[in-house]
PDB file of N, CA, C and O in Angstrom:
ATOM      1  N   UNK A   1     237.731 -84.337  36.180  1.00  0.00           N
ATOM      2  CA  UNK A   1     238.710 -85.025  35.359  1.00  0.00           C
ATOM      3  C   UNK A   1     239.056 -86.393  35.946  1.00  0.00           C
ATOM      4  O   UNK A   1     239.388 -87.416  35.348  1.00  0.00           O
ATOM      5  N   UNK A   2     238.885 -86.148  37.428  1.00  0.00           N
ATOM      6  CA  UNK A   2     240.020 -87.763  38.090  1.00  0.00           C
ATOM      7  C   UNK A   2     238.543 -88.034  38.207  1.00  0.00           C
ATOM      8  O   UNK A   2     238.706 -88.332  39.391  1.00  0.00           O
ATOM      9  N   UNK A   3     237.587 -88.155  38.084  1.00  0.00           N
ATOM     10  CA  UNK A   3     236.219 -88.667  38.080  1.00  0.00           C
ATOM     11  C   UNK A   3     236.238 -89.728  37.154  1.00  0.00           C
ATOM     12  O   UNK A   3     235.643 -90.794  37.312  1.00  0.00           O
ATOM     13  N   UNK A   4     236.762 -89.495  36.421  1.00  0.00           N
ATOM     14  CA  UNK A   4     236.176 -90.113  34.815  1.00  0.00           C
ATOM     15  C   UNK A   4     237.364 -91.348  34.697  1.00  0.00           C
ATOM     16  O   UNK A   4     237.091 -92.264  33.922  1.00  0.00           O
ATOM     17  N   UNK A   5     238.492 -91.403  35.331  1.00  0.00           N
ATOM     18  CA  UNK A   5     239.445 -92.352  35.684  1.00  0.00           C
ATOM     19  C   UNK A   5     239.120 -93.496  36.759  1.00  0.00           C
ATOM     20  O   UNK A   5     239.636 -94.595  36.552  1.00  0.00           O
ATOM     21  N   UNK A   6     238.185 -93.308  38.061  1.00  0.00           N
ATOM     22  CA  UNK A   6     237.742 -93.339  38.858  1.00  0.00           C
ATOM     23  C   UNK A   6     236.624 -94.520  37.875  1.00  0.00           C
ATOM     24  O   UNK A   6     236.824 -95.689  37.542  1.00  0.00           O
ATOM     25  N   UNK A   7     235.602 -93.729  37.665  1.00  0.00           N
ATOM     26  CA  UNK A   7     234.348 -94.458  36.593  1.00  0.00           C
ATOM     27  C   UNK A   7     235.230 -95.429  35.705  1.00  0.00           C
ATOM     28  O   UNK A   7     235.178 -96.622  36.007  1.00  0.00           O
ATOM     29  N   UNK A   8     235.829 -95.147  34.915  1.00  0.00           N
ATOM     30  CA  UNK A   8     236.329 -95.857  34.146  1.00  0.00           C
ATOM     31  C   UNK A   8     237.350 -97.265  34.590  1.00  0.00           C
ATOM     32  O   UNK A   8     237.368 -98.362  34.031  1.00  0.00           O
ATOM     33  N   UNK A   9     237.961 -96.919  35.484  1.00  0.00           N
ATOM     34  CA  UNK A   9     238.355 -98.512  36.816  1.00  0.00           C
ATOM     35  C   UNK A   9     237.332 -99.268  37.292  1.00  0.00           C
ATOM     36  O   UNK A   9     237.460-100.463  37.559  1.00  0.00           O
ATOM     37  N   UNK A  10     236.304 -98.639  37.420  1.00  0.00           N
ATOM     38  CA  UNK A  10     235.265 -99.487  37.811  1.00  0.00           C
ATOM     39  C   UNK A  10     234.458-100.173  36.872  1.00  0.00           C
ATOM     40  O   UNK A  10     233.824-101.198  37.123  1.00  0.00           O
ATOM     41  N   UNK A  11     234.504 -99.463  35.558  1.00  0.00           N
ATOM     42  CA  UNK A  11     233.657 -99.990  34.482  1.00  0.00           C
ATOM     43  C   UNK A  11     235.241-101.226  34.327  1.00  0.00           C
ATOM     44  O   UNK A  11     235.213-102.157  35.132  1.00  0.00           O
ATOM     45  N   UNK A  12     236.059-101.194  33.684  1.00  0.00           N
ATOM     46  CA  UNK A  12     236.834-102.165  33.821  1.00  0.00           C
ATOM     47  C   UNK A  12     236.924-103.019  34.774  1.00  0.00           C
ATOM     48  O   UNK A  12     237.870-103.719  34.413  1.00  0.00           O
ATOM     49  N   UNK A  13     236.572-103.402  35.716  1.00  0.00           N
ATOM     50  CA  UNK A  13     236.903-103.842  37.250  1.00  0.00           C
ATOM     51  C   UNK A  13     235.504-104.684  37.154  1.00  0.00           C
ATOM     52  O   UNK A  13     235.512-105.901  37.334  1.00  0.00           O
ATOM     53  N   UNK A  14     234.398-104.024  36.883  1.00  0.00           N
ATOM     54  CA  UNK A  14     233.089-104.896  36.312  1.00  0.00           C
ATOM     55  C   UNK A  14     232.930-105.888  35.159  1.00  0.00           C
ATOM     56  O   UNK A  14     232.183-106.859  35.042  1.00  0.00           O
ATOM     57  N   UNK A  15     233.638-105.483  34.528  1.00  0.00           N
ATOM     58  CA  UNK A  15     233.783-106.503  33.138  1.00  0.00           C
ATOM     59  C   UNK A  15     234.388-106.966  33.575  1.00  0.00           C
ATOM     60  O   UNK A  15     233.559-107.788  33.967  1.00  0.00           O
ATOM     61  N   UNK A  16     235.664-107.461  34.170  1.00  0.00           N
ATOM     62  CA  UNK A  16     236.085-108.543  34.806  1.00  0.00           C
ATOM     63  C   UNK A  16     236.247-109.350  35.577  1.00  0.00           C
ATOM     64  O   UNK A  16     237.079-110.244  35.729  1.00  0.00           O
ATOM     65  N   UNK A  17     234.896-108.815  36.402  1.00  0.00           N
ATOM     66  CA  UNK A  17     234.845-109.587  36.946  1.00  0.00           C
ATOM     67  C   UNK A  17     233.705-110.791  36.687  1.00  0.00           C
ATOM     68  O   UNK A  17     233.711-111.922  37.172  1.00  0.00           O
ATOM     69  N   UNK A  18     232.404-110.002  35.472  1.00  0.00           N
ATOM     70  CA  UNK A  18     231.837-110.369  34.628  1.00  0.00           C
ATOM     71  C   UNK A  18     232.707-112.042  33.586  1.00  0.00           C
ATOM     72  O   UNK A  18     232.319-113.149  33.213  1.00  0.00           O
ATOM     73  N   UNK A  19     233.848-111.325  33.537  1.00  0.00           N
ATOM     74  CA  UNK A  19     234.794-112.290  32.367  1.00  0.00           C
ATOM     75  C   UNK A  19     235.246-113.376  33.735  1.00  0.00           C
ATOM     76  O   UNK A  19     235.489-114.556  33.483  1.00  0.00           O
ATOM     77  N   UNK A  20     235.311-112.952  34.896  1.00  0.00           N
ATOM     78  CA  UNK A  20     235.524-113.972  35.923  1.00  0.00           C
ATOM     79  C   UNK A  20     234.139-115.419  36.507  1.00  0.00           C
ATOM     80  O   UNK A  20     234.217-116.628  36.721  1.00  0.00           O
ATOM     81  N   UNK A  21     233.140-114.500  36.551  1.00  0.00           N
ATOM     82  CA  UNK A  21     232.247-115.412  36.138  1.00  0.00           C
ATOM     83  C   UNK A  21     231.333-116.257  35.199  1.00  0.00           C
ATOM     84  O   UNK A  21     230.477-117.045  35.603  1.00  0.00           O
ATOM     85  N   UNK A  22     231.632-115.986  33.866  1.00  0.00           N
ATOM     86  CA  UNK A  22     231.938-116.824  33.168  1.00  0.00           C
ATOM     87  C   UNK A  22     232.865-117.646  32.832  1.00  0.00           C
ATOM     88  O   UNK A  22     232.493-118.611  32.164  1.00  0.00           O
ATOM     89  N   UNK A  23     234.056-117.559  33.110  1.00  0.00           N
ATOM     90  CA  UNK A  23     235.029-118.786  33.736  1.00  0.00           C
ATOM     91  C   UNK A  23     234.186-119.999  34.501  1.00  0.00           C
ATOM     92  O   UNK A  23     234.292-121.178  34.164  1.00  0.00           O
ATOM     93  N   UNK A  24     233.150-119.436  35.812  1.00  0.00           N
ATOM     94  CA  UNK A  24     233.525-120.288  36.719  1.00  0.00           C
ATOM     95  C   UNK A  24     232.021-121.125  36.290  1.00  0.00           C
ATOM     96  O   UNK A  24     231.654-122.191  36.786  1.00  0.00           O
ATOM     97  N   UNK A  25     231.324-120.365  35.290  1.00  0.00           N
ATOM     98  CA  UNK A  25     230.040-120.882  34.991  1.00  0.00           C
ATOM     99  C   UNK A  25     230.228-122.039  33.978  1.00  0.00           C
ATOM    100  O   UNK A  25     229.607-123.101  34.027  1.00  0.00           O
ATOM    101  N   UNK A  26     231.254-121.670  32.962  1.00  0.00           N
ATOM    102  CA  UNK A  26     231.617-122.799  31.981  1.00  0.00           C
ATOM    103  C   UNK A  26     232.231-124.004  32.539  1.00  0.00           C
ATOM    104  O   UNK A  26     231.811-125.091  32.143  1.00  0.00           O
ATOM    105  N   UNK A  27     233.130-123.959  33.372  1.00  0.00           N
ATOM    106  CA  UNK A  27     234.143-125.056  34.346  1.00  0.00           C
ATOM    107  C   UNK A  27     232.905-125.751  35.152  1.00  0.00           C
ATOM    108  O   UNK A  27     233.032-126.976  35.155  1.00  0.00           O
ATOM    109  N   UNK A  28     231.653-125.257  35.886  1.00  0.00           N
ATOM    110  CA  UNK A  28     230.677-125.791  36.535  1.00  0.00           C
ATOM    111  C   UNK A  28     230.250-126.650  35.764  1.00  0.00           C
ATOM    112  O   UNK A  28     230.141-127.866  35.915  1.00  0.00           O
ATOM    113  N   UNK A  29     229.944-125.835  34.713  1.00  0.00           N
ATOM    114  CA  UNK A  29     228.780-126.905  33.735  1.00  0.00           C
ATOM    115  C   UNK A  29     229.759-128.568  33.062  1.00  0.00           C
ATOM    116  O   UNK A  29     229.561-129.783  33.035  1.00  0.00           O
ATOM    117  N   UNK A  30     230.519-127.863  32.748  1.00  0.00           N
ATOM    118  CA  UNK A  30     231.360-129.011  32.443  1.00  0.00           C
ATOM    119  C   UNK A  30     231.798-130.248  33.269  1.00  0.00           C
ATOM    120  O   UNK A  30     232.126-131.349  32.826  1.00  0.00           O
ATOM    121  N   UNK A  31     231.723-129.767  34.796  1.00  0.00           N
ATOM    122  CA  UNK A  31     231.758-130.376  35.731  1.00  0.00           C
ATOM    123  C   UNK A  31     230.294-131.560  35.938  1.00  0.00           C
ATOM    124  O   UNK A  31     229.993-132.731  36.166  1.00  0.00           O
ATOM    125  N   UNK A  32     229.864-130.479  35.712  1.00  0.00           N
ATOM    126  CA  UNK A  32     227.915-131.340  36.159  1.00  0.00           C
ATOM    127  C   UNK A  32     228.044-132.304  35.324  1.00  0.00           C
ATOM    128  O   UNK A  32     227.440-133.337  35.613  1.00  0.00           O
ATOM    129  N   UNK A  33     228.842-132.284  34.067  1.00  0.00           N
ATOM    130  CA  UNK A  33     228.715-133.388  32.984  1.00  0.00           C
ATOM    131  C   UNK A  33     229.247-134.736  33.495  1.00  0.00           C
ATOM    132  O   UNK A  33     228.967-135.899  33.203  1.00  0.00           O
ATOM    133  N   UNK A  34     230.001-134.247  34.248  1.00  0.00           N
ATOM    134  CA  UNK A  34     231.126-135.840  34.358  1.00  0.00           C
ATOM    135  C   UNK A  34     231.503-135.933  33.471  1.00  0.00           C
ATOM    136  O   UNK A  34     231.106-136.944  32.892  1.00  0.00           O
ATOM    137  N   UNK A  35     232.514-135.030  32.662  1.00  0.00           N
ATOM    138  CA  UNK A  35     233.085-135.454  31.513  1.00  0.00           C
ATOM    139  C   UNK A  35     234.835-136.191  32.058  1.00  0.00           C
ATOM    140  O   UNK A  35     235.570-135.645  32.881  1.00  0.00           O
ATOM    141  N   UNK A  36     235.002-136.907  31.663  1.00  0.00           N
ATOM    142  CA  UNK A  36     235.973-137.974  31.837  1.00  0.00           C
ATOM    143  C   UNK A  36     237.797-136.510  31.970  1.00  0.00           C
ATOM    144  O   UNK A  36     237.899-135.386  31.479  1.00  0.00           O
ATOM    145  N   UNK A  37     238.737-137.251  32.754  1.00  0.00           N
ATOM    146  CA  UNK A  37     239.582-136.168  32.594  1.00  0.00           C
ATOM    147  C   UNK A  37     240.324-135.631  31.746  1.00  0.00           C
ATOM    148  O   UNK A  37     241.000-134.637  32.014  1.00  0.00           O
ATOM    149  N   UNK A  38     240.310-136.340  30.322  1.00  0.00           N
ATOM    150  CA  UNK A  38     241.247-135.576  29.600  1.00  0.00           C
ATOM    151  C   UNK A  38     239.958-134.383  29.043  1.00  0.00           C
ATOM    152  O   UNK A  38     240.206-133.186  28.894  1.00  0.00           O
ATOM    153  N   UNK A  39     238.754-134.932  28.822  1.00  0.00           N
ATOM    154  CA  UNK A  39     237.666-133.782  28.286  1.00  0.00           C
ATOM    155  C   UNK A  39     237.752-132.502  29.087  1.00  0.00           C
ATOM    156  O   UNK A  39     237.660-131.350  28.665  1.00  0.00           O
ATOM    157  N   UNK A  40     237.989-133.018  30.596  1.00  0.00           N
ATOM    158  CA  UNK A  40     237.645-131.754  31.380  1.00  0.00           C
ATOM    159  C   UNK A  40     238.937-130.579  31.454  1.00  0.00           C
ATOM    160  O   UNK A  40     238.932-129.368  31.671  1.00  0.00           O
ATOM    161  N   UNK A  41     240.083-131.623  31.147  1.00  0.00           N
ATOM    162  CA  UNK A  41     241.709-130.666  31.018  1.00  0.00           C
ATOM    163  C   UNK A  41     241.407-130.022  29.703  1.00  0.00           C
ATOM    164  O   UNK A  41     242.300-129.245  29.362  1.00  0.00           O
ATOM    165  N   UNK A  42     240.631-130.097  29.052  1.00  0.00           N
ATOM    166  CA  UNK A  42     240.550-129.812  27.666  1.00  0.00           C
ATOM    167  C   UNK A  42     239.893-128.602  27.748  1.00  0.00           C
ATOM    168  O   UNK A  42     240.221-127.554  27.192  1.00  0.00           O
ATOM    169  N   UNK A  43     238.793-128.834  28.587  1.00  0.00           N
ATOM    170  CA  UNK A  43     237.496-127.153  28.876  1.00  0.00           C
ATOM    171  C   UNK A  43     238.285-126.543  29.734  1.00  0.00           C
ATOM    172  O   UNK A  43     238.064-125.350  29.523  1.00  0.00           O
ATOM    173  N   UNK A  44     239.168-126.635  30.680  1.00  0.00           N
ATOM    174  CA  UNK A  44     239.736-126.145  31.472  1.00  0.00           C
ATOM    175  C   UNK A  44     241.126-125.095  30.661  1.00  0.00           C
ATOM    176  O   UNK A  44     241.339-123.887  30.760  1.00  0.00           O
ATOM    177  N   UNK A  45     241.754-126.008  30.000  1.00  0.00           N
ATOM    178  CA  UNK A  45     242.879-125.245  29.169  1.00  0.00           C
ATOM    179  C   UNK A  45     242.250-124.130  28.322  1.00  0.00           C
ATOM    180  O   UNK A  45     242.740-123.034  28.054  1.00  0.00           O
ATOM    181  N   UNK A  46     241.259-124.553  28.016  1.00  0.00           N
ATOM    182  CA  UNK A  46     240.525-123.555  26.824  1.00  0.00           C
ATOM    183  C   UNK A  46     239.971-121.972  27.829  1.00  0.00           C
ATOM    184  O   UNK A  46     240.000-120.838  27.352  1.00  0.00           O
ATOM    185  N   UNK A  47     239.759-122.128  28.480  1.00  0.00           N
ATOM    186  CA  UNK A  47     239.246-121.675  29.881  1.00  0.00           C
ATOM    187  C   UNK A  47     240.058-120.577  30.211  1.00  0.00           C
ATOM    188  O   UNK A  47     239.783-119.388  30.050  1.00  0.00           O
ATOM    189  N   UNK A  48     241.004-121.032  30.652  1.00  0.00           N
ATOM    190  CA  UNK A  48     242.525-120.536  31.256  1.00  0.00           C
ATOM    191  C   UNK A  48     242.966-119.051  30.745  1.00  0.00           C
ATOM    192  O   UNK A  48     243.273-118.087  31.446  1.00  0.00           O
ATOM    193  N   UNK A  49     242.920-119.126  29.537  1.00  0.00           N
ATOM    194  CA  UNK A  49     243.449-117.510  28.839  1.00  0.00           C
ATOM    195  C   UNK A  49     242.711-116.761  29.521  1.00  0.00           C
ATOM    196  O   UNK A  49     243.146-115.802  30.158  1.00  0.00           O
ATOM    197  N   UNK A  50     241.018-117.241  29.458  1.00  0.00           N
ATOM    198  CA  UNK A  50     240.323-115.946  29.746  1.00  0.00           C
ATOM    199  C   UNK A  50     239.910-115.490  30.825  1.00  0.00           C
ATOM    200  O   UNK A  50     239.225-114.500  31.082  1.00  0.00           O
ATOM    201  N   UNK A  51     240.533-116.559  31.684  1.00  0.00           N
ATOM    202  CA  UNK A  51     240.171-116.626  33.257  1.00  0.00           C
ATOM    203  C   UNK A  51     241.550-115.530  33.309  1.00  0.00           C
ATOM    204  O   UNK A  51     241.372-114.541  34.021  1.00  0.00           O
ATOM    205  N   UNK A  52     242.731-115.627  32.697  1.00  0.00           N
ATOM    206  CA  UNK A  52     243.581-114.750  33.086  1.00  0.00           C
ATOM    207  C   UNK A  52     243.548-113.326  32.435  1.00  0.00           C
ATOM    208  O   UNK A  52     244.390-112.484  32.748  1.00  0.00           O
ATOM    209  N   UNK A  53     242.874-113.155  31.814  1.00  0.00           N
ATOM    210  CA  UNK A  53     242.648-111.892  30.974  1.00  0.00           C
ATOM    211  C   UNK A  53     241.563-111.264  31.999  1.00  0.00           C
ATOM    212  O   UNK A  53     241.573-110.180  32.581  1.00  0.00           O
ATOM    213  N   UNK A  54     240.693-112.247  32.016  1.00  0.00           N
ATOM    214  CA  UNK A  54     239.837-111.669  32.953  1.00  0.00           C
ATOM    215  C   UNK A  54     240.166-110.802  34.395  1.00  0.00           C
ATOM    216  O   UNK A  54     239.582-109.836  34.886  1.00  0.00           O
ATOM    217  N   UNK A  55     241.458-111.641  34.890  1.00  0.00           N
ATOM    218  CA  UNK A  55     241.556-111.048  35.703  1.00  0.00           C
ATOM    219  C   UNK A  55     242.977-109.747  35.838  1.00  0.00           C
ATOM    220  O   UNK A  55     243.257-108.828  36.608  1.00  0.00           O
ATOM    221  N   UNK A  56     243.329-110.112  35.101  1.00  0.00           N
ATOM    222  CA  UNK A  56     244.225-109.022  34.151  1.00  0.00           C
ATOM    223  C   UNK A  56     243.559-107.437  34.384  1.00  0.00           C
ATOM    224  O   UNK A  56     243.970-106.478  35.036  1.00  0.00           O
ATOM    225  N   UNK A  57     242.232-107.656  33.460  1.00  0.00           N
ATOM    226  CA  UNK A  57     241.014-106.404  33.697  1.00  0.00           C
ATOM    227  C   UNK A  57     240.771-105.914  34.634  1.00  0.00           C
ATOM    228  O   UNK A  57     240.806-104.756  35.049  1.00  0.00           O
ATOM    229  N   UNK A  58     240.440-107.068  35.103  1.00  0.00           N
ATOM    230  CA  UNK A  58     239.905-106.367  37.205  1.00  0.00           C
ATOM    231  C   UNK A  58     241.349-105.645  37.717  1.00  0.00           C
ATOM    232  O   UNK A  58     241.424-104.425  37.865  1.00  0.00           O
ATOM    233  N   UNK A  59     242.255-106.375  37.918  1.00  0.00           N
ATOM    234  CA  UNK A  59     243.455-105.439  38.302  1.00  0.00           C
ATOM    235  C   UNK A  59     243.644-104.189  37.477  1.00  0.00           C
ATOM    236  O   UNK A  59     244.129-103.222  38.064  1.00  0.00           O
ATOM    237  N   UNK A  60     243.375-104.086  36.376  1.00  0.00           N
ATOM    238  CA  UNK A  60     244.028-102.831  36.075  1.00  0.00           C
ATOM    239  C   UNK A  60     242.492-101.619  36.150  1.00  0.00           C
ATOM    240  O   UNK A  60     242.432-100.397  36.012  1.00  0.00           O
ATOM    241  N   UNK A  61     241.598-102.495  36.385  1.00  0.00           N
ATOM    242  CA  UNK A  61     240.801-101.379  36.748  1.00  0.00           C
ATOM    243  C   UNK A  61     240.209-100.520  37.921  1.00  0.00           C
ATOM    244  O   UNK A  61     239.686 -99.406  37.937  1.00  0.00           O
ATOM    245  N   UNK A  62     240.581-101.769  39.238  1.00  0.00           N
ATOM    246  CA  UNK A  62     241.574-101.896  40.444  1.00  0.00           C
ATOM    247  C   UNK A  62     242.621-100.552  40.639  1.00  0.00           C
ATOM    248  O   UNK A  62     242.505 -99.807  41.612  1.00  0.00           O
ATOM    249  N   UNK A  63     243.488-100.379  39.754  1.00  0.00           N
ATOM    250  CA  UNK A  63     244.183 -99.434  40.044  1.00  0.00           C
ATOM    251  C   UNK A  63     244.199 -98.241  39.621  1.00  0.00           C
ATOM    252  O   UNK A  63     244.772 -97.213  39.982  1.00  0.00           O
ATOM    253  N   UNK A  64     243.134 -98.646  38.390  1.00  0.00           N
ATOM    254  CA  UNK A  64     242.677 -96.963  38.125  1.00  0.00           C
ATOM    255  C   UNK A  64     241.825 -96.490  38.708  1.00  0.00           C
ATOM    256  O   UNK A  64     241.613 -95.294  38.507  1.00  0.00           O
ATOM    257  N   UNK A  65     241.065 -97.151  39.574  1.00  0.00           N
ATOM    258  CA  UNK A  65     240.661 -96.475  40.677  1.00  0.00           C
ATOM    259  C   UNK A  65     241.395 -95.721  42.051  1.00  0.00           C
ATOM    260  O   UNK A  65     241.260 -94.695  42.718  1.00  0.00           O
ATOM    261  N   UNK A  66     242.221 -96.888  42.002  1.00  0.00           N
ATOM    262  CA  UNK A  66     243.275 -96.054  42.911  1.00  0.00           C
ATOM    263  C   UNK A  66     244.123 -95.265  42.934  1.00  0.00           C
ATOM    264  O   UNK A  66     244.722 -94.652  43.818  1.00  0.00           O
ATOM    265  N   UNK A  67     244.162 -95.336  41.252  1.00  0.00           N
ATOM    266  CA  UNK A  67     245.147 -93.429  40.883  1.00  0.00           C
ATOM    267  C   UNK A  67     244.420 -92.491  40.833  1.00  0.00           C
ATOM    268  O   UNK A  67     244.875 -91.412  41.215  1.00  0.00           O
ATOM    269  N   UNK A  68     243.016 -92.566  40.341  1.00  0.00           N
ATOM    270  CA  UNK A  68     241.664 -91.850  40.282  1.00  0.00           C
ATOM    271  C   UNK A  68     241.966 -91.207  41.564  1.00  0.00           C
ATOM    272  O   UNK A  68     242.608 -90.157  41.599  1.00  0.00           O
ATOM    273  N   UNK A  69     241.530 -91.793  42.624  1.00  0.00           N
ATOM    274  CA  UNK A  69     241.481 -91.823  43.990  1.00  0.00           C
ATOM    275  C   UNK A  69     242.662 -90.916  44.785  1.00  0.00           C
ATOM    276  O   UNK A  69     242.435 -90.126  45.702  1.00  0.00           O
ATOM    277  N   UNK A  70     243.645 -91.150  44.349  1.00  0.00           N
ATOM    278  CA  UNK A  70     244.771 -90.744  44.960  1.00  0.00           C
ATOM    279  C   UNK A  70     245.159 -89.039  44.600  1.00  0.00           C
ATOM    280  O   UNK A  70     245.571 -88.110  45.295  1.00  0.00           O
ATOM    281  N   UNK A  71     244.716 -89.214  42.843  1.00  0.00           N
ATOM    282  CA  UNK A  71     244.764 -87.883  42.198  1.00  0.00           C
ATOM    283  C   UNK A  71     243.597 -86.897  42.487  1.00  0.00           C
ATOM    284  O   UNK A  71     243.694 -85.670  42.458  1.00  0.00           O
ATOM    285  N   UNK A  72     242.405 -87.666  42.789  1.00  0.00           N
ATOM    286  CA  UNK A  72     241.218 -86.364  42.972  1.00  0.00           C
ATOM    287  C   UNK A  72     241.160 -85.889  44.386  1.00  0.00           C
ATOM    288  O   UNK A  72     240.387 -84.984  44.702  1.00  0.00           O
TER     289      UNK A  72
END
């Protein structure tokens, strides 16, 4: 049972960190451009939600491992 809580923190915890590197792949590329600074505050703001969602995920899958963990 606490197996499947366990698996399931980690499958969450992977996707976000997945959603974390695509953050840092889009902000790179945009970078390589030399795009001038209001362009780059622009990819960056756009950016931002999902850089925090992203990591939103990892924490909470973070801790369902560690209730997993604690409970099995």
């Amino acid at each position: 049972m606490f197996d499947f809580i366990v698996w399931a923190g980690a499958a969450l915890s992977i996707a976000g960190l997945i959603g974390l590197l695509w953050c840092i792949i889009k902000v790179a590329r945009a970078r390589r451009r030399s795009l001038d600074d209001e362009a780059m505050r622009a990819v960056v703001q756009s950016v931002l939600p999902y850089n925090l969602g992203a990591l939103l995920l990892s924490v909470l899958g973070l801790m369902l491992v560690m209730v997993g963990i604690f409970l099995g």
